[in-house]
C-alpha positions as CSV (number, residue, x, y, z in Angstrom):
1,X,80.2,105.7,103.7
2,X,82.7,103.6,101.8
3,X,83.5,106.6,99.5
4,X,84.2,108.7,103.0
5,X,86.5,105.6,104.5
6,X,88.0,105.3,100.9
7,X,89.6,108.5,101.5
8,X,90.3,108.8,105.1
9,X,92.7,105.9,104.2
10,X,94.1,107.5,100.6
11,X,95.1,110.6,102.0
12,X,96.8,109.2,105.5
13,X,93.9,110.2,107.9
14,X,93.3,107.3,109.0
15,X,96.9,106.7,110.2
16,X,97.3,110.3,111.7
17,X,94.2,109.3,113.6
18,X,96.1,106.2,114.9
19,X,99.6,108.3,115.6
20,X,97.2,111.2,117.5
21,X,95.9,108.1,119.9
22,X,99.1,106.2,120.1
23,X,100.7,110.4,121.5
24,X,97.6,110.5,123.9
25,X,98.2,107.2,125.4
26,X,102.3,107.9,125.3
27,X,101.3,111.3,127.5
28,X,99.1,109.0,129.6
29,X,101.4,106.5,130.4
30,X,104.0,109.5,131.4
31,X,101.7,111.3,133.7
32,X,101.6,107.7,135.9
33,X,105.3,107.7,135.8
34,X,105.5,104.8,133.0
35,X,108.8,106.9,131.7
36,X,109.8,104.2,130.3
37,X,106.9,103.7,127.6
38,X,108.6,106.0,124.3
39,X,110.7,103.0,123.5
40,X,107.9,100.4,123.2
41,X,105.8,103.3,121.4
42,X,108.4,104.6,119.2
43,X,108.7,100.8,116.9
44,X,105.0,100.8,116.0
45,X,104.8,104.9,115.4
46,X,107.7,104.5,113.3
47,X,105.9,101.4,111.6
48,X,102.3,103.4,111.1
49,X,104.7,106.4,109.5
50,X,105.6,103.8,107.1
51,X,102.1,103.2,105.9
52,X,101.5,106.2,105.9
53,X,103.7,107.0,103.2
54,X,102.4,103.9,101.6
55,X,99.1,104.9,101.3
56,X,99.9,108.4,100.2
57,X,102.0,107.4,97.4
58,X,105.0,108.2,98.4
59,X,108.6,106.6,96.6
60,X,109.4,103.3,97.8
61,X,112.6,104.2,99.4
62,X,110.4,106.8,102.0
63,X,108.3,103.8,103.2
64,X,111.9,101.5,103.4
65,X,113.8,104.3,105.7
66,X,110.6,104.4,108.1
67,X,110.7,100.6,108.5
68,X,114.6,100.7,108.7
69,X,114.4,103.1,111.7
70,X,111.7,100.9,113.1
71,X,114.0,97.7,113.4
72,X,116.7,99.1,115.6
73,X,113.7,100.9,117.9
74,X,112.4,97.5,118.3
75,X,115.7,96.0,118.9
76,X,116.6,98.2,121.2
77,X,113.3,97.6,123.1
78,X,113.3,94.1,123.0
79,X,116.8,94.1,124.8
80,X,115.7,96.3,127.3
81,X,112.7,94.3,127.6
82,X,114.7,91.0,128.0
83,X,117.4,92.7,130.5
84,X,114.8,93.8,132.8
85,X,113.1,90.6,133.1
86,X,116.3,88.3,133.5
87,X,117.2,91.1,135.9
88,X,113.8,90.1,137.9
89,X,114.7,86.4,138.2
């Protein structure tokens, strides 16, 4: 058992089997006309892309560009998170 979990994390599995749930709940959340779910997915996809390449050995700079996209995803959701609810008061 630890062998078989050993490698499901070394080759990336593990992660593609988070990235596979994380679409299926993103195509959920669409069908009941939460539209506005990609940008609060689309940080922590772009974050689990980045462990992925950590895990499968990839150069350093790979794993840097996918957290560097994740910062202004999560920016950008954050202000749209914060407009919206000082737009509510």
């Amino acid at each position: 058992m630890t062998e078989t979990l050993g490698a499901l994390f070394a080759s990336g599995r593990a992660v593609d089997i988070v990235l596979g749930v994380l679409a299926v709940e993103a195509v959920w959340l669409i069908a009941r006309r939460r539209a506005d779910v990609l940008p609060a997915l689309l940080p922590g996809a772009l974050i689990l892309l980045a462990v992925r390449s950590a895990l499968t050995g990839a150069e350093w700079w790979v794993v840097a560009g996918w957290l560097a996209l994740s910062l202004p995803a999560h920016l950008y959701d954050l202000r749209r998170r914060l407009t919206a609810s000082s737009a509510r008061r």
